[in-house]
C-alpha positions as a printed NumPy array, in Angstrom:
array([[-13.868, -12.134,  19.311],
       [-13.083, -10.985,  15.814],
       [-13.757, -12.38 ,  12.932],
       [-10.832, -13.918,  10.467],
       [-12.167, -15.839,   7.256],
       [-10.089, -18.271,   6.431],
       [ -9.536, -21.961,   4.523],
       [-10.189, -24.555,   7.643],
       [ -8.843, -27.152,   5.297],
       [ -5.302, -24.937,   5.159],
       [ -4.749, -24.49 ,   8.639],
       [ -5.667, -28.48 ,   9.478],
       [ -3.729, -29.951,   6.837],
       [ -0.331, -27.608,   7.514],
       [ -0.923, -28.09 ,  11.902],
       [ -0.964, -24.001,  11.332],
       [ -2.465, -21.658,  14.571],
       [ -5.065, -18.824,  13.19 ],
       [ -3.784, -15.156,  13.836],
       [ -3.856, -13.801,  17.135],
       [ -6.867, -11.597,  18.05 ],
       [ -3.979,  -8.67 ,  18.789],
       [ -3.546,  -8.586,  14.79 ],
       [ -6.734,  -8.88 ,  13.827],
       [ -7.216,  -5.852,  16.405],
       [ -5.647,  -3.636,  14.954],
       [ -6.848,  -0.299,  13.97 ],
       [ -7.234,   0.888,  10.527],
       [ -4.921,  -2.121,   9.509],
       [ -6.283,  -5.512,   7.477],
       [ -4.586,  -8.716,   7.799],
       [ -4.181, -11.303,   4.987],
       [ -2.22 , -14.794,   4.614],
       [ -1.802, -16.864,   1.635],
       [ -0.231, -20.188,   0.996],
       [  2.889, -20.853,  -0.678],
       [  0.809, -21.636,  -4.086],
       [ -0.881, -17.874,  -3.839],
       [ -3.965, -18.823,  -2.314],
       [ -5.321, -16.292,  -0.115],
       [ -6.517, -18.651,   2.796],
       [ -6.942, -16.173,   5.381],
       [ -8.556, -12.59 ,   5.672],
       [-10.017, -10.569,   8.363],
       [-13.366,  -8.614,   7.992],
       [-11.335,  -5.35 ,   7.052],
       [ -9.296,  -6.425,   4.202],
       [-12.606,  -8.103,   2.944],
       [-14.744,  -4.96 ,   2.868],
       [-12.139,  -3.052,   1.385],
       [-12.256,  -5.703,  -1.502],
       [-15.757,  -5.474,  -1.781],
       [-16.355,  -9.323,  -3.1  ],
       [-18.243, -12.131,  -1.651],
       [-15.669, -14.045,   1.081],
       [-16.084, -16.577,  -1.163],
       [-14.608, -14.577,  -4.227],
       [-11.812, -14.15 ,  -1.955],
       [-10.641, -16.931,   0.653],
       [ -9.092, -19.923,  -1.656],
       [ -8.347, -17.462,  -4.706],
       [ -4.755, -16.467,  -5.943],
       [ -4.471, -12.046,  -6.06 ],
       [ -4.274, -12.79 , -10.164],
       [ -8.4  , -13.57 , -10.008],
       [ -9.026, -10.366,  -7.934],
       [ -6.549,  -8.086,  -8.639],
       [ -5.585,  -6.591, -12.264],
       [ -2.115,  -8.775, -13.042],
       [  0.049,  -5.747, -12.849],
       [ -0.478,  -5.511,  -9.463],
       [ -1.065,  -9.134,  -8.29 ],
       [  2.547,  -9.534, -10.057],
       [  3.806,  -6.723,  -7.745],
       [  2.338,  -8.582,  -4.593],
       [  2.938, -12.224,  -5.451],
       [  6.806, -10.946,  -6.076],
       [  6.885,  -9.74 ,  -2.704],
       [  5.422, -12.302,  -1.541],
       [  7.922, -15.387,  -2.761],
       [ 11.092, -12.595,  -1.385],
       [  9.456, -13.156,   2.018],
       [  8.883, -16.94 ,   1.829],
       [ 12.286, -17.691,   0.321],
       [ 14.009, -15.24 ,   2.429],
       [ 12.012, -16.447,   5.769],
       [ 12.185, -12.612,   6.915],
       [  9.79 , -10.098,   7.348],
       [  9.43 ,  -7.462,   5.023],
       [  8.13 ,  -3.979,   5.242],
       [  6.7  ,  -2.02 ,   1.958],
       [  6.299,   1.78 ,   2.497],
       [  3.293,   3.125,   0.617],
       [  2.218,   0.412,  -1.828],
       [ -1.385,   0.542,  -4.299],
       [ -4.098,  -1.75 ,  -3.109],
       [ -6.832,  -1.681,  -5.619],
       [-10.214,  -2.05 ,  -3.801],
       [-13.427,  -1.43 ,  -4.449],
       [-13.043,   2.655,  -4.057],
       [-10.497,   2.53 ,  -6.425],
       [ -6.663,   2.927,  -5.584],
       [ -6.097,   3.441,  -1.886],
       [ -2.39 ,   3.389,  -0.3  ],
       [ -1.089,   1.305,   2.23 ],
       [  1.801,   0.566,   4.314],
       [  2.376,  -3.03 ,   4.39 ],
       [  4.5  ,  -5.793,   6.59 ],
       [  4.419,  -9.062,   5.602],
       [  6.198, -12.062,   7.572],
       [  6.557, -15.828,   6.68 ],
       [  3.656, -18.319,   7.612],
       [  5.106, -20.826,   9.974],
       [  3.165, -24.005,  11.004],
       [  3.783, -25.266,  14.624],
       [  6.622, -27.174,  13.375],
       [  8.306, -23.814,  12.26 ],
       [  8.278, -24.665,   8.447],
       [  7.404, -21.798,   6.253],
       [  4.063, -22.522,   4.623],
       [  2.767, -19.023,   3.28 ],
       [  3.341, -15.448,   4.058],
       [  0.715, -13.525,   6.222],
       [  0.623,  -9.226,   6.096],
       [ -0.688,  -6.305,   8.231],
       [ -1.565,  -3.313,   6.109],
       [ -2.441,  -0.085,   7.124],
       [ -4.651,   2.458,   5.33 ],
       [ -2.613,   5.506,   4.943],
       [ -5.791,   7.291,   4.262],
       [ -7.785,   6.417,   6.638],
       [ -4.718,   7.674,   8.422],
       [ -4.636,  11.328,   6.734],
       [ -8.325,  11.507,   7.445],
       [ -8.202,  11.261,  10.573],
       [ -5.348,  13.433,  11.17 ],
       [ -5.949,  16.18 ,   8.392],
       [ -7.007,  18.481,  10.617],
       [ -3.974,  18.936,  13.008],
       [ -3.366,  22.298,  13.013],
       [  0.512,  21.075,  13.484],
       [  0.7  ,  19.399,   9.423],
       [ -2.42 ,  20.804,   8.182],
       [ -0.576,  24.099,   6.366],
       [  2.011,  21.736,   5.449],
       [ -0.163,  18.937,   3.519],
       [ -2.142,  22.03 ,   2.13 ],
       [  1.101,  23.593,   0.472],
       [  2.017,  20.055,  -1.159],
       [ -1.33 ,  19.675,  -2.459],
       [ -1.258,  23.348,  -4.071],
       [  1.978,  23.391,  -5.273],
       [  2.987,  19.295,  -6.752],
       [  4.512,  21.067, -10.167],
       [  7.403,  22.957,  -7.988],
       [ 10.161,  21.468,  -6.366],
       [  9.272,  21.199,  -2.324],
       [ 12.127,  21.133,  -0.274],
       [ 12.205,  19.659,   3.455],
       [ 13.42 ,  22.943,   4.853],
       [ 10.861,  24.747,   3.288],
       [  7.738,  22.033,   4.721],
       [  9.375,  22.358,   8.331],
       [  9.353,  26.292,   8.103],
       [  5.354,  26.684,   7.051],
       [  4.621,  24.35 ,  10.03 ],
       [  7.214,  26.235,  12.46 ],
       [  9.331,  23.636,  12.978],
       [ 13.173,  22.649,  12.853],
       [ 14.093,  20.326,   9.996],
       [ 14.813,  17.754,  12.413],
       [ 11.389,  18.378,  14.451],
       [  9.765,  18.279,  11.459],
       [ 10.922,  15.102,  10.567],
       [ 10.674,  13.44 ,  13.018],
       [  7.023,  14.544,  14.077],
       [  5.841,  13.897,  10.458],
       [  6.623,  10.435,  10.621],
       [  5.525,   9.682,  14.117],
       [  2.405,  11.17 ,  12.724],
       [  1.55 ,   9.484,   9.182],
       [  3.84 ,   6.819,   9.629],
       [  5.872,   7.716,   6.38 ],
       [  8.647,  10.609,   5.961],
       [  7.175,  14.132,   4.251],
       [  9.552,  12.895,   0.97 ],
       [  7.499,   9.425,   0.721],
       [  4.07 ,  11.387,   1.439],
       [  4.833,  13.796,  -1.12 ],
       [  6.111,  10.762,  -3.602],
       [  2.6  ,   9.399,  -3.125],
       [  0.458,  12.163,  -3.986],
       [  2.523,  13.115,  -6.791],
       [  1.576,   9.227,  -8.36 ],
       [ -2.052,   9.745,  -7.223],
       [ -2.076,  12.944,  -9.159],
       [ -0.258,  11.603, -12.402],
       [ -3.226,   8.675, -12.399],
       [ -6.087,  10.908, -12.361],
       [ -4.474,  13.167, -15.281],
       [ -3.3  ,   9.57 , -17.216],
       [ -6.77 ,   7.8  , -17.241],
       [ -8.138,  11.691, -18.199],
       [ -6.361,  11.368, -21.242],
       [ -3.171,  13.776, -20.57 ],
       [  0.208,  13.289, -22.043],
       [  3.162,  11.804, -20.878],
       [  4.658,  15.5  , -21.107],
       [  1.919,  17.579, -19.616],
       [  1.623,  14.532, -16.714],
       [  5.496,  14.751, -15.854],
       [  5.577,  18.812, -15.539],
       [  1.671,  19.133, -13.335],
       [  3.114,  16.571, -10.982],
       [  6.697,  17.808, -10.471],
       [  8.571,  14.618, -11.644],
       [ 12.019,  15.905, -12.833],
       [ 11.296,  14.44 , -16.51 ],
       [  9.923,  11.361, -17.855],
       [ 12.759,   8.679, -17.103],
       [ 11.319,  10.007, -13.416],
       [  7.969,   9.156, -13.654],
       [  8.546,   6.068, -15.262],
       [ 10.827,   4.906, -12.182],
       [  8.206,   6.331,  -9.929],
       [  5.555,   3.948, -11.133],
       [  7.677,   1.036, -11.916],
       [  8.597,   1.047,  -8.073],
       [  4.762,   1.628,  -6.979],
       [  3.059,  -0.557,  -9.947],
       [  5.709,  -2.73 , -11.995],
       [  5.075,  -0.978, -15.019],
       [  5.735,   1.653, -17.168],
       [  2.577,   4.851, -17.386],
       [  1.604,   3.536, -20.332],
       [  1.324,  -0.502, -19.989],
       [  0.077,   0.914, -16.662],
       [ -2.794,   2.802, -18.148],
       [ -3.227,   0.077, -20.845],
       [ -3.885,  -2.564, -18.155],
       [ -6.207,  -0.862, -16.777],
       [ -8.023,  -0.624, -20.074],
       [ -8.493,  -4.046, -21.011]])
């Protein structure tokens, strides 16, 4: 039996079941829920360790007492489309802070229903899209391929170019890439281009010199890019992290 930590006093009061084992099961995925106020009321072991608090610093607290605001904004958003929507939703490569710093995940998150069927939260699966890449870096299939984005982020990549170093067809290539990281080659790319601009921000690198070592086309681009993966702008992104 795996574990789940979770609010007793939640699930009682709102007749709600506890996950199935099946989602706590899976691997290289944590599972979260929260109630409708923000309260995180239900974890499994994996999303805890990746925190790295105390359950208790966890289970019963809103994402704004673990989480830097920029980003428990960006998740609590998400989470009140799902809840007032009462459909699932599926993020593609979002930031979850932990306690190894910024790690990306894919992310699904459904309503909450009680046995009555009434919405009363939002629960997630998300998956660890480098524990993913670890484990298949070394597929001879993608491994020139990832190595040619990580060498060359300041050029423009094309698709055509990515399915002809791994001796592929476009179409192939597409399609194996994403059965394989679970995100297309344009989205993977997207990602380490962000993870590259944060390292040079917090180093103390310009706007400029950030935009042209990461290949964004100028600086309106990189400020899209991180409003979509943070909510804010590089430098109230950098600032927040700051204070």
């Amino acid at each position: 039996m795996i574990q789940i930590h979770h609010d007793p006093h939640f699930y009682e009061k709102n007749d709600c079941d506890l996950p199935s084992q099946l989602l706590l099961a899976q691997p290289g995925s944590f599972y979260f829920a929260k109630a409708r106020d923000g309260r995180i009321i239900g974890a499994s072991q994996g999303f805890v360790d990746h925190i790295g608090l105390p359950v208790t610093a966890i289970i019963s607290h809103e994402d704004r007492e673990i989480f830097r605001h920029d980003y428990s904004n960006h998740f609590r958003n998400h989470d009140l489309q799902v809840m007032n929507s009462g459909e699932p939703m599926y993020i593609n490569l979002e930031v979850l802070p932990g306690k190894n710093g910024l790690s990306w995940f894919s992310t699904i998150k459904s309503p909450l229903r009680n046995r009555q069927g009434k919405i009363v939260g939002v629960e997630g699966l998300t998956r660890d899209e480098h524990q993913t890449y670890e484990v298949l870096k070394d597929s001879q299939d993608f491994r020139a391929c990832i190595e040619f984005m990580h060498r060359n982020l300041a050029t423009n990549i094309s698709l055509a170019r990515l399915a002809m170093i791994s001796s592929m067809s476009l179409p192939t290539f597409n399609r194996r890439f994403k059965s394989t990281f679970g995100c297309t080659a344009q989205q993977f790319l997207r990602k380490l281009r962000l993870e590259e601009a944060c390292k040079l921000l917090r180093q103390g690198r310009t706007i400029t010199e950030t935009v042209e070592r990461c290949g964004f086309c100028d600086q309106s681009h990189l400020t899209l890019e991180f409003r979509r993966a943070f909510g804010l702008p590089p430098r109230r992104w950098l600032q927040q992290g700051q204070t």
